[in-house]
Kinemage of the C-alpha trace (Angstrom):
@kinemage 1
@onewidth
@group {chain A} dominant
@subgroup {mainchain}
@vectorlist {calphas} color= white
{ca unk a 1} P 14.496 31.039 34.002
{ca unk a 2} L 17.196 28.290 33.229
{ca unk a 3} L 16.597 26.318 29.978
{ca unk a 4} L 15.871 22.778 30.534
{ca unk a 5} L 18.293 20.330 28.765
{ca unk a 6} L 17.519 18.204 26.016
{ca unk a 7} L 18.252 14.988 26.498
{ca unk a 8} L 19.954 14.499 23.070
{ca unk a 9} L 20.695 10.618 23.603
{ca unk a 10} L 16.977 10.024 24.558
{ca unk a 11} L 15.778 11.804 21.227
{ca unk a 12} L 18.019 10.261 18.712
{ca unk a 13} L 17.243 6.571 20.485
{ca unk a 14} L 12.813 7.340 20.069
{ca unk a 15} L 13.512 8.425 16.420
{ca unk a 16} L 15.548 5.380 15.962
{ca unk a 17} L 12.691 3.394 17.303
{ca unk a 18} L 10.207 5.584 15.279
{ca unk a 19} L 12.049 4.292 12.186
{ca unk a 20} L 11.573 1.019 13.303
{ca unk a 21} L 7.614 1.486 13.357
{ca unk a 22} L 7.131 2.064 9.807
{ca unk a 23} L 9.610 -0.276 8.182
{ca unk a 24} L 7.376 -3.107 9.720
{ca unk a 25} L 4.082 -1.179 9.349
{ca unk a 26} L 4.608 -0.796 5.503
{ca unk a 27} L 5.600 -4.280 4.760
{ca unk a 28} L 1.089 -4.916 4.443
{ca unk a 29} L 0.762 -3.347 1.580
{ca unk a 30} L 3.449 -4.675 -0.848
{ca unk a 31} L 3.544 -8.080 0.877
{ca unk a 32} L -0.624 -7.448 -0.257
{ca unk a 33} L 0.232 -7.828 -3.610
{ca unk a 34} L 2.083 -10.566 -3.799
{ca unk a 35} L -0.623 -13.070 -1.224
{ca unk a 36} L -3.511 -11.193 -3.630
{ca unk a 37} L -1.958 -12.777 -6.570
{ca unk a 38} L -3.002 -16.309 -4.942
{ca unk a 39} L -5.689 -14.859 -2.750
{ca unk a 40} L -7.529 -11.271 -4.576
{ca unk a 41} L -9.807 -11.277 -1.559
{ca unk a 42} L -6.783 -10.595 0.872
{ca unk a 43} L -4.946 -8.287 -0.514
{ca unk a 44} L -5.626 -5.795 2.802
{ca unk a 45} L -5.602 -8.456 5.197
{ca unk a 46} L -2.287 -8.433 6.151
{ca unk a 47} L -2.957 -4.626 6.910
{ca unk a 48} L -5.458 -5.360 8.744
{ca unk a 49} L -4.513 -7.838 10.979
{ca unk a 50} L -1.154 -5.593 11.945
{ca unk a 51} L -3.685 -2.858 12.733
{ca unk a 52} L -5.800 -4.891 14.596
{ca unk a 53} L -2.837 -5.550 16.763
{ca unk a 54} L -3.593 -1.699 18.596
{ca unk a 55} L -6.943 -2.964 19.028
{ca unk a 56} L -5.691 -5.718 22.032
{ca unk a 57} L -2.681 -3.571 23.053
{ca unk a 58} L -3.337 -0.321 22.769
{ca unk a 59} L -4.273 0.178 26.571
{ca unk a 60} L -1.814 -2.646 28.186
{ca unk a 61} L 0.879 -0.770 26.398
{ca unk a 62} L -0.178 2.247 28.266
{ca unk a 63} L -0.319 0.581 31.365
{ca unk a 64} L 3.246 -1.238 31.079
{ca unk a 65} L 4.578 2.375 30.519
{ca unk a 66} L 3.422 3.265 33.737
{ca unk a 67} L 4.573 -0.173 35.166
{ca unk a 68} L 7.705 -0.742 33.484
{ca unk a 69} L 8.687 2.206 31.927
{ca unk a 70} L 9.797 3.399 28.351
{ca unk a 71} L 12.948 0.963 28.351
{ca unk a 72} L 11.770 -1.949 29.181
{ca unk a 73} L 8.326 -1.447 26.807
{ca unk a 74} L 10.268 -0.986 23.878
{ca unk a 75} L 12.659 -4.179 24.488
{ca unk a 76} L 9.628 -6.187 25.269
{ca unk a 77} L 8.486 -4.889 21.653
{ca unk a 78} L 11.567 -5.751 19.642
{ca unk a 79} L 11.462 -8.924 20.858
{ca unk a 80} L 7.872 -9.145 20.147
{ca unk a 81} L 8.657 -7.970 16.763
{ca unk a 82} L 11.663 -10.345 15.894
{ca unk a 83} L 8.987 -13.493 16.631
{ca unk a 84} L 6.464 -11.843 13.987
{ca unk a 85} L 8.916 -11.346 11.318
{ca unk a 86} L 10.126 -14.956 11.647
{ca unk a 87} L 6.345 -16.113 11.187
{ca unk a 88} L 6.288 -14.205 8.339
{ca unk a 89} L 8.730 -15.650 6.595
{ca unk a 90} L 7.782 -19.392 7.809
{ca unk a 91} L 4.395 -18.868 5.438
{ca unk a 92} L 7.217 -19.080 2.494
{ca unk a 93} L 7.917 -22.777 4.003
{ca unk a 94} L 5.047 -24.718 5.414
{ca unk a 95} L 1.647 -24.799 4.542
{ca unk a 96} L 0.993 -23.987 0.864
{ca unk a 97} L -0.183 -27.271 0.052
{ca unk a 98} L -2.431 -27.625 2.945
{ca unk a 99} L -6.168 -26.605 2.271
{ca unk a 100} L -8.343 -24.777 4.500
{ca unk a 101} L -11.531 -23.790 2.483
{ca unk a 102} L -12.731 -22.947 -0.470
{ca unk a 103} L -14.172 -19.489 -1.952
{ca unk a 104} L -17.000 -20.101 -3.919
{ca unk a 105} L -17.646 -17.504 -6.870
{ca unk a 106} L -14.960 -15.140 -5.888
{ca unk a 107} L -16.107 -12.117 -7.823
{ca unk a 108} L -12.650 -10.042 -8.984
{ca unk a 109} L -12.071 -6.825 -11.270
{ca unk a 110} L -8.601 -6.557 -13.580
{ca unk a 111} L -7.359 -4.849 -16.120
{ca unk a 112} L -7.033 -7.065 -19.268
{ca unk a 113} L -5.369 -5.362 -22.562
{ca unk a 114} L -6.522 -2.046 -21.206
{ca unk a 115} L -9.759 -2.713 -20.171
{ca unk a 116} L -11.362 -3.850 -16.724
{ca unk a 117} L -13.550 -6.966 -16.581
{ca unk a 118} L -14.822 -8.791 -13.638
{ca unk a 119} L -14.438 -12.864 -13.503
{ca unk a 120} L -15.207 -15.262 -10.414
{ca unk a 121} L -13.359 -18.038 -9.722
{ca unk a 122} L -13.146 -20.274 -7.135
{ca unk a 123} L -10.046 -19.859 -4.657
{ca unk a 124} L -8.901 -22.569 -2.689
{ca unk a 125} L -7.278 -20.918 0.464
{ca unk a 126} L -4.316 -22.845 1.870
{ca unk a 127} L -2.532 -22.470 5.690
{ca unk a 128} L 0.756 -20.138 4.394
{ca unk a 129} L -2.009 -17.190 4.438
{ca unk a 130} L -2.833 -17.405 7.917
{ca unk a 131} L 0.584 -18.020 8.861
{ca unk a 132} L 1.188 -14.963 7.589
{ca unk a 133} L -1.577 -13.150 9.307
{ca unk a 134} L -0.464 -14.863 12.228
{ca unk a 135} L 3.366 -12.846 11.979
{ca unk a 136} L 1.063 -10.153 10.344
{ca unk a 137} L -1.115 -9.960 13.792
{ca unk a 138} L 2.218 -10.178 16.384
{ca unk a 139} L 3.987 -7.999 14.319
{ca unk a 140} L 0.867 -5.224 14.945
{ca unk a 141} L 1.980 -5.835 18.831
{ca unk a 142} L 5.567 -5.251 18.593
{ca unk a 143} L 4.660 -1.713 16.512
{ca unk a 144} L 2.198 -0.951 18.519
{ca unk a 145} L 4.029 -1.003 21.931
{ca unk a 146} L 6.712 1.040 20.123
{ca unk a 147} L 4.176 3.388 18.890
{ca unk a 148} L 3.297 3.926 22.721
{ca unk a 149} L 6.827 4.349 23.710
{ca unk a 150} L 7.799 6.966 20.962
{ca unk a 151} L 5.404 9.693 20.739
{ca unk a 152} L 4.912 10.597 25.049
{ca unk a 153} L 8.586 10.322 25.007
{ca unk a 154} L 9.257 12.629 21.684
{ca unk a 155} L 6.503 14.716 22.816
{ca unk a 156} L 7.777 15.380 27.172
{ca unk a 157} L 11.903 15.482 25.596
{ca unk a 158} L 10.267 18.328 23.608
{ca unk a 159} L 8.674 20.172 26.580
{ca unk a 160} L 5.546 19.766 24.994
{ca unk a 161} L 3.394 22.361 22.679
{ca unk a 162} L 4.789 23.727 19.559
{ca unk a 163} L 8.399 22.182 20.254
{ca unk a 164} L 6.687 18.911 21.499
{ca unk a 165} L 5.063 18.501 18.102
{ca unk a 166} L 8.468 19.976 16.403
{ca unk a 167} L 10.383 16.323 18.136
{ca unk a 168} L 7.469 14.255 17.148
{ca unk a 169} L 7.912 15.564 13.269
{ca unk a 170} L 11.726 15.201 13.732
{ca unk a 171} L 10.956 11.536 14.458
{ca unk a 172} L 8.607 11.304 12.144
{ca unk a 173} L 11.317 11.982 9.288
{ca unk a 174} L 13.200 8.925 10.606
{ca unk a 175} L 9.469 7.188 10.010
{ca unk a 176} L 9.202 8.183 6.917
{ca unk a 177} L 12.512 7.623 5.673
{ca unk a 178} L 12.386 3.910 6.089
{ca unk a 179} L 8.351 3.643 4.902
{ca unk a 180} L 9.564 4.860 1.506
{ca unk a 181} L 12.336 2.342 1.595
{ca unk a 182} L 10.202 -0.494 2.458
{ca unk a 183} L 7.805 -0.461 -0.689
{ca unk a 184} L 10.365 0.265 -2.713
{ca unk a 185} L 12.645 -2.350 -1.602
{ca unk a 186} L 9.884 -5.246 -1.965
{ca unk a 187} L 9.487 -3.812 -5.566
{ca unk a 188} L 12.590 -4.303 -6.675
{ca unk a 189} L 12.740 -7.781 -5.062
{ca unk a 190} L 9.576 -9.103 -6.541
{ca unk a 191} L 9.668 -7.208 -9.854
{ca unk a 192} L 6.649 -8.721 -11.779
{ca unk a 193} L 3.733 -10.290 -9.651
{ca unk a 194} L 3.155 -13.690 -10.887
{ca unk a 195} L 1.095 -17.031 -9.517
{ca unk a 196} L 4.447 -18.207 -8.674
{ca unk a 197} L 5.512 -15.072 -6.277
{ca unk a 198} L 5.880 -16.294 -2.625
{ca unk a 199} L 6.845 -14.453 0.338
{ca unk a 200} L 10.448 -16.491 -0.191
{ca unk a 201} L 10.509 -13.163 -2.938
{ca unk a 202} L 11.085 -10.714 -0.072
{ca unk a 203} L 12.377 -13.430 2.390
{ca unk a 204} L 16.100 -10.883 2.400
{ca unk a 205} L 13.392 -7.677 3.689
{ca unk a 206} L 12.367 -9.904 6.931
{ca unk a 207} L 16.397 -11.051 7.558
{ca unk a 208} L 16.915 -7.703 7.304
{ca unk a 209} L 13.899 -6.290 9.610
{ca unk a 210} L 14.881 -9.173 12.247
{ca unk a 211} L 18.698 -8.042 12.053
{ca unk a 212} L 17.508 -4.596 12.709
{ca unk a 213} L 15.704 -5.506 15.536
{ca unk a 214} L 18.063 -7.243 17.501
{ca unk a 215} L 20.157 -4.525 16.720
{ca unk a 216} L 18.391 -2.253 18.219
{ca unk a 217} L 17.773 -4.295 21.428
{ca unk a 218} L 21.040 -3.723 22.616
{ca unk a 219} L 21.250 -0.301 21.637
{ca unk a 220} L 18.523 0.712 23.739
{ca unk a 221} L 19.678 -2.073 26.355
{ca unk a 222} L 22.507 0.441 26.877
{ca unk a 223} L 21.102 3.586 26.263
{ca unk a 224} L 19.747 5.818 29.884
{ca unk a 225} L 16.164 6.773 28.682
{ca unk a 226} L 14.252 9.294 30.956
{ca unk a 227} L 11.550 7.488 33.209
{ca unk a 228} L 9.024 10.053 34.118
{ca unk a 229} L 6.205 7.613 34.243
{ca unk a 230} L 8.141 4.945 37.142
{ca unk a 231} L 6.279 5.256 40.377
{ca unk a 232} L 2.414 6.801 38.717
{ca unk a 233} L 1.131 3.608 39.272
{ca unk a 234} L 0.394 4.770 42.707
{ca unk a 235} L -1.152 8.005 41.283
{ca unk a 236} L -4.859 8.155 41.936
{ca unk a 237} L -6.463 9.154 38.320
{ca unk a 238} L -9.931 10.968 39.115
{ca unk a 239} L -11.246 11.042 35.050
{ca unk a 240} L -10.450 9.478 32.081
{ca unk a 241} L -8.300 11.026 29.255
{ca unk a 242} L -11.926 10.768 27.228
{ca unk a 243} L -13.439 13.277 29.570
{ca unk a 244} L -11.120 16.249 27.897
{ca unk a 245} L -13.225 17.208 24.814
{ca unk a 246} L -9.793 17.831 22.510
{ca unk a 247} L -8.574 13.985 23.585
{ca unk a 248} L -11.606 12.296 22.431
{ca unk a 249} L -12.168 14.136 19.193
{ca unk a 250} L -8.257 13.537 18.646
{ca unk a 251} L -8.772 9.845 19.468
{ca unk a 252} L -11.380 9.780 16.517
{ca unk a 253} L -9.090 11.870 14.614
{ca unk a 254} L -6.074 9.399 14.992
{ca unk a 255} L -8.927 6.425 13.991
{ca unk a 256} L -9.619 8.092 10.678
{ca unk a 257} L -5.801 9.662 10.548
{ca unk a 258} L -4.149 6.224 10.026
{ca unk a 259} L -6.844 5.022 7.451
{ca unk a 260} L -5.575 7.868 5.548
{ca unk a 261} L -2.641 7.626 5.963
{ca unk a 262} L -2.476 3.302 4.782
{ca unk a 263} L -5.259 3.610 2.405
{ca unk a 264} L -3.473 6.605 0.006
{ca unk a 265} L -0.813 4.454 -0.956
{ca unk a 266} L -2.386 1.153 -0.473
{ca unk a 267} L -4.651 1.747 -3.363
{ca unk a 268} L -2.381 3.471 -5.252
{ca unk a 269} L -0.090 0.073 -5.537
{ca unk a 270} L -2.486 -1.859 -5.871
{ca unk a 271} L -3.931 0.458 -8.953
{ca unk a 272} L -0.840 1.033 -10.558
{ca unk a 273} L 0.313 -2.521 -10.792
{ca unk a 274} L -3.327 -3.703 -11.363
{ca unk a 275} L -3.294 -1.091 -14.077
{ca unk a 276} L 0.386 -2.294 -15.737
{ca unk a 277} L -0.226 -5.877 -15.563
{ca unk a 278} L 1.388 -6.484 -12.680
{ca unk a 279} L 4.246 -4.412 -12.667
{ca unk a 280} L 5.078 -4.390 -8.491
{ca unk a 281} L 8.301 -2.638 -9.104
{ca unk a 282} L 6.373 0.564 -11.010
{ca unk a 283} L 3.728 0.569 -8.382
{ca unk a 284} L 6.239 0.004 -5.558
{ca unk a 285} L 8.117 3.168 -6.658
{ca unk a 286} L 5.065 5.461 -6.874
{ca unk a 287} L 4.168 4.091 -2.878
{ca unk a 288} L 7.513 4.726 -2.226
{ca unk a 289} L 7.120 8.810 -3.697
{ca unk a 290} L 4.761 9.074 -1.262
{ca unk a 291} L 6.146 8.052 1.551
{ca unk a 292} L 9.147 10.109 0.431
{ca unk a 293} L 7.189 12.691 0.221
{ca unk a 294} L 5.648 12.231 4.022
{ca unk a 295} L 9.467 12.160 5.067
{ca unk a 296} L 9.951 15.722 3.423
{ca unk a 297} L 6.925 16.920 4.635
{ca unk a 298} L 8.251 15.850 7.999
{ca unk a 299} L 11.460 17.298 7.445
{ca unk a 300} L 9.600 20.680 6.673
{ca unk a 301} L 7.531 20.696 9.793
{ca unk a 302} L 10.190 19.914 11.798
{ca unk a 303} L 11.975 23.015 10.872
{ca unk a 304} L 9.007 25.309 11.014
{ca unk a 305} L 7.126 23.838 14.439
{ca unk a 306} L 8.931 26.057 16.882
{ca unk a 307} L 7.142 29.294 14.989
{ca unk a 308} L 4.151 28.027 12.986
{ca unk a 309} L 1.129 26.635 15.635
{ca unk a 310} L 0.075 22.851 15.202
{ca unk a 311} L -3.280 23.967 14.187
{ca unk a 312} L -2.532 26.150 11.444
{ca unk a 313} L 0.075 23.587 9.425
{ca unk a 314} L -2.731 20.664 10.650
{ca unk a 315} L -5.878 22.714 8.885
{ca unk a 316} L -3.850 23.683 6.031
{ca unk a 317} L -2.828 20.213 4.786
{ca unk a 318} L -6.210 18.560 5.403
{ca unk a 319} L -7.550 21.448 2.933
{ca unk a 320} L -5.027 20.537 0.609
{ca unk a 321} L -5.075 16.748 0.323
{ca unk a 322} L -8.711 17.438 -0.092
{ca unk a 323} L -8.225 19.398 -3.286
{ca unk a 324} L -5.258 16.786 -4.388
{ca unk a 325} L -7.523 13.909 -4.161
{ca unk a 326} L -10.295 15.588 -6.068
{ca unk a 327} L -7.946 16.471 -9.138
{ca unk a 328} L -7.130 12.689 -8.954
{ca unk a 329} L -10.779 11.331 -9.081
{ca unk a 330} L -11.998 13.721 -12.021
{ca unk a 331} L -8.853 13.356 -13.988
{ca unk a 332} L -9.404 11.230 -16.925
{ca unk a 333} L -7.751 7.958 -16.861
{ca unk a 334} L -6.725 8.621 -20.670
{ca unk a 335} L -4.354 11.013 -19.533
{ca unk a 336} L -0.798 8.878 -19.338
{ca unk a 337} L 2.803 8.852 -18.472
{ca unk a 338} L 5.435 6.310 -18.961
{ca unk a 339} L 7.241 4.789 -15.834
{ca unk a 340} L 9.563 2.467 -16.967
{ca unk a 341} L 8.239 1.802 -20.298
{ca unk a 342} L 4.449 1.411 -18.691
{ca unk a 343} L 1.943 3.599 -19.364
{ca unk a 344} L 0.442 5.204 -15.849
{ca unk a 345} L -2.486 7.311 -15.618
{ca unk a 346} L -1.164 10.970 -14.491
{ca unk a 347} L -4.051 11.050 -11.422
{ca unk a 348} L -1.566 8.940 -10.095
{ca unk a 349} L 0.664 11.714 -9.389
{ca unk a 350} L -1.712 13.961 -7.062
{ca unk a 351} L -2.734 10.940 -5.438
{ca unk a 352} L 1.138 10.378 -4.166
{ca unk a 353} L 1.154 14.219 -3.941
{ca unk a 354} L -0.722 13.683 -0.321
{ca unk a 355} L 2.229 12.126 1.220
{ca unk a 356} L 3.528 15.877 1.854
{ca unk a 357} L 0.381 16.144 3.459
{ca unk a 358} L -0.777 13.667 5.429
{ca unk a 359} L 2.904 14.003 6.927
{ca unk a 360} L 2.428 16.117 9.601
{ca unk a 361} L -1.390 14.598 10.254
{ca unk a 362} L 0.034 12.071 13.150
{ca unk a 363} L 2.538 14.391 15.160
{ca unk a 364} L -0.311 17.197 14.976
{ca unk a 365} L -3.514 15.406 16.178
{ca unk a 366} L -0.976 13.885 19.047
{ca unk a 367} L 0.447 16.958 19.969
{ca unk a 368} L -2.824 18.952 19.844
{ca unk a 369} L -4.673 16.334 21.592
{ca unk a 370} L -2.430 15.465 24.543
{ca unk a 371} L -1.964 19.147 25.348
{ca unk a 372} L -2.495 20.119 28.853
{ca unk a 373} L -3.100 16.852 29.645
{ca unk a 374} L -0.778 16.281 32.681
{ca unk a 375} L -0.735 13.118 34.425
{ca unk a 376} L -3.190 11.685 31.868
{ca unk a 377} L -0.949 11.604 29.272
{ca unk a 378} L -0.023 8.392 29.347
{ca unk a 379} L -3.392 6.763 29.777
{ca unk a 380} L -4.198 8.670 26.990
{ca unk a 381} L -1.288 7.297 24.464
{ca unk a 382} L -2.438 4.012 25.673
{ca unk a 383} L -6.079 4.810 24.246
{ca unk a 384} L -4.655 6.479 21.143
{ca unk a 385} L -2.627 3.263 20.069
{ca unk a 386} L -6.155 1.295 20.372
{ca unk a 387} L -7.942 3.956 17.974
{ca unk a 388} L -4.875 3.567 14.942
{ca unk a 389} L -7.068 -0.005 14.702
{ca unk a 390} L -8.363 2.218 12.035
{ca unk a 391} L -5.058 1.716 9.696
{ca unk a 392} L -6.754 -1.464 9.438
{ca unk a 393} L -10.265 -0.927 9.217
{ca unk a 394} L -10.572 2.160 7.010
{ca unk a 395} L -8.268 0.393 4.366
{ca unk a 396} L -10.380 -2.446 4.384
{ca unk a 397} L -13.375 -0.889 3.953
{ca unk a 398} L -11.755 1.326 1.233
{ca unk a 399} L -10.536 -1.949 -0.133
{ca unk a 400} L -14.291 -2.974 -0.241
{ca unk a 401} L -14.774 -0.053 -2.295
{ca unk a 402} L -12.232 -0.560 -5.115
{ca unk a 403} L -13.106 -3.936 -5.395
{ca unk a 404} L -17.031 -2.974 -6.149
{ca unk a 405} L -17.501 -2.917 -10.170
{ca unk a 406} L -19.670 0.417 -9.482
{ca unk a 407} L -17.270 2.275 -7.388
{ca unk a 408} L -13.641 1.255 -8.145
{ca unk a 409} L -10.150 2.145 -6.761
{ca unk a 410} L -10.070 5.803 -7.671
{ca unk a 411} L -14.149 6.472 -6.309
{ca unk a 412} L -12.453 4.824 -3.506
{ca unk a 413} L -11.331 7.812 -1.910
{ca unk a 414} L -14.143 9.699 -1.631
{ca unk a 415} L -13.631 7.896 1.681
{ca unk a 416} L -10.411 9.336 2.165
{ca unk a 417} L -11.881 12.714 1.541
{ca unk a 418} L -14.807 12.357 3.961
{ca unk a 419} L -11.987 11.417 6.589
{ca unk a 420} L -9.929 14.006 5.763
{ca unk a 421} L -12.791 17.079 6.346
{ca unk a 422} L -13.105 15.496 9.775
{ca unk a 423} L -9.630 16.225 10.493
{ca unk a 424} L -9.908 19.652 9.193
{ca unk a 425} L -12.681 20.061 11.289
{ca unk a 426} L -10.687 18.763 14.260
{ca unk a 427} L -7.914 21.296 13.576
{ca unk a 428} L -10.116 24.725 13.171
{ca unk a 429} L -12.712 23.488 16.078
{ca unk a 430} L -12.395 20.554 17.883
{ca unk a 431} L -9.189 20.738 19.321
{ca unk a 432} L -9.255 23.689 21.938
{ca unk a 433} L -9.338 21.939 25.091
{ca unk a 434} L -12.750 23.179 27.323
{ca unk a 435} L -11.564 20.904 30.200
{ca unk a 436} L -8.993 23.059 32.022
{ca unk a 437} L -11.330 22.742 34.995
{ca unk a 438} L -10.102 19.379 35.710
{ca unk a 439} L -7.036 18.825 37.145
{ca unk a 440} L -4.008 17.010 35.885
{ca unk a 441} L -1.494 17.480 38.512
């Protein structure tokens, strides 16, 4: 049998784009501590309207790949994404001394010479926050039609199974690479959080996210991408993706996958430079281990895919982050390091420990649940980009949570863990497909 041809070209332009996902994805968090410095009740907002972005475009994106194609979805995107960054930064211009409403008795918890007390207060919310969620929100539709591109595309260049999930890892390196730069980046740029920190702080991150963008416009613009999906619109689809068992528990899966995935480090930045007086750069750094961490993960899958199944490296990370995240929570909070000359609580650690595991979490639940799939494939990325609305809700409710005086950050992910024995379950059980009656030809 001749061996097919990879497409080399095609791969290196979807990893480029995957790269592209998270440096816009991870901007919520960081850019959450500097609006929850003005506003404590939004820190996760910005999160969560980017996530809530999949929500509304999660299916049209599906159905432009099958209209369009690949190429022109992911230059409809950038350009998408070029308008939301440039919103972004016009909440560091207009609107901070306009009013919108007032929060009465605000209820907040912080750490004050080494011990937490709650206060209310009354914030007086001003239109440079919804501005923000405005560029927050389009920004959510730019990754998210990306996010539809990348994966099908990373996933058919593979060939599918084992090899299919080895290209999606491969791009999810790239990913990785420039999540652990973005946190990290915004630290150094805002250093301290103050009253007087404004998105103008980070103002160089969104020239440099826009630049990137229109970069990358005419790099794809000129690059020949594969266009298996031209012409399907004339396809008659008997079923929905839904009615293969393995798609809809992956669907849930992805849900619960990229609350994981955003609430890990979320809360840990928000703990760490809650817990050092506002130190963004310290808790910026330990966000950025674990997205480092997530890119070596990554870089380890990638290299193993081709011989270890999807399942097995899948169930044996859940079961790990598990055990990670329950060292963190029964650690004592006594027990210190110093990170550049603050004192952080060594839970903190394990907790950015899970970055080597949830790395593989997205390429395997995509991979495992789009197998065998067929023609449905598409339809089905479509639905999958809807579900990772959970990157928005999941964090908020974690956010929730932390911000409770009886349950705090670190009880906070007990969520997490819940989440994460779902996806072990999905790995050992629920992802043998039980459909292969059905036809996908």
């Amino acid at each position: 049998m001749e061996k097919k041809k990879i497409n080399m070209v095609a791969v290196v332009t979807m990893c480029f784009i995957f790269a592209m996902i998270s440096f816009v994805t991870n901007m919520g968090a960081p850019f959450g501590n500097i609006w929850g410095e003005h506003f404590p009740f939004a820190k996760a907002w910005g999160n969560l309207m980017n996530f809530a972005a999949y929500l509304f475009m999660g299916i049209p994106a599906g159905k432009m790949l099958i209209k369009y194609g690949y190429k022109k979805t992911a230059l409809i995107a950038l350009i998408v994404g070029i308008v939301g960054l440039l919103i972004q930064y016009l909440s560091s211009l207009a609107g901070a001394g306009t009013e919108v409403f007032v929060y009465k008795n605000y209820a907040s918890t912080a750490w004050v010479d080494g011990v937490k007390q709650t206060t209310t207060q009354d914030i007086h919310v001003t239109l440079n926050l919804f501005i923000y969620l405005l560029g927050a929100f389009i920004c959510g539709f730019c990754v998210c039609m990306l996010n539809t591109v990348v994966n099908p595309m990373l996933n058919i260049l593979g060939g599918g199974g084992n090899r299919g999930n080895q290209f999606i890892q491969i791009g999810g390196t790239c990913n990785s690479l420039t999540a652990t730069l973005t946190p990290l980046l915004t630290g150094l740029l805002v250093g301290e959080v103050t009253k007087d920190t404004s998105m103008s702080a980070v103002a160089p991150l969104l020239f440099i996210g826009i630049a990137v963008f229109a970069i990358s416009f005419f790099i794809i613009r000129g690059v020949k991408i594969p266009e298996p999906t031209l012409g399907k619109e004339q396809q008659k689809f008997e079923h929905s993706p839904l009615a293969f068992r393995h798609c809809l528990l992956g669907v849930i899966a992805i849900f619960f996958y990229v609350g994981i995935e955003i609430g890990i480090p979320m809360e840990l930045n928000f703990y760490v430079t809650d817990f050092t007086k506002g130190s963004a750069a310290v808790g910026g750094t330990l966000a950025a281990a674990y997205w480092l961490l997530m890119m070596i993960g990554r870089a380890g899958s990638s290299a193993i895919s081709g011989k270890v199944s999807t399942k097995v490296q899948l169930a044996v990370v859940s079961a790990l982050a598990i055990a990670l995240l329950l060292i963190a929570i029964f650690m004592p909070e006594t027990s210190t390091f110093t990170m550049s000359g603050k004192a952080v609580p060594v839970k903190c650690i394990f907790i950015a420990a899970c970055g080597i595991c949830t790395s593989i979490m997205w390429g395997g639940i995509f991979n495992l649940s789009v197998e065998g799939l067929g023609k449905y494939t598409e339809a089905a990325s479509g639905i999958f980009m809807t579900l990772v609305v959970g990157g928005g809700i999941m964090p908020l409710i974690q956010e929730a949570m932390a911000n409770s005086p009886k349950i705090g950050i670190i009880n906070s992910y007990w969520l997490v863990i819940a989440m994460l024995a779902y996806i072990l379950y999905y790995a050992l059980i629920g992802c043998k497909n039980v459909n292969k009656d059905i036809p996908v030809e």
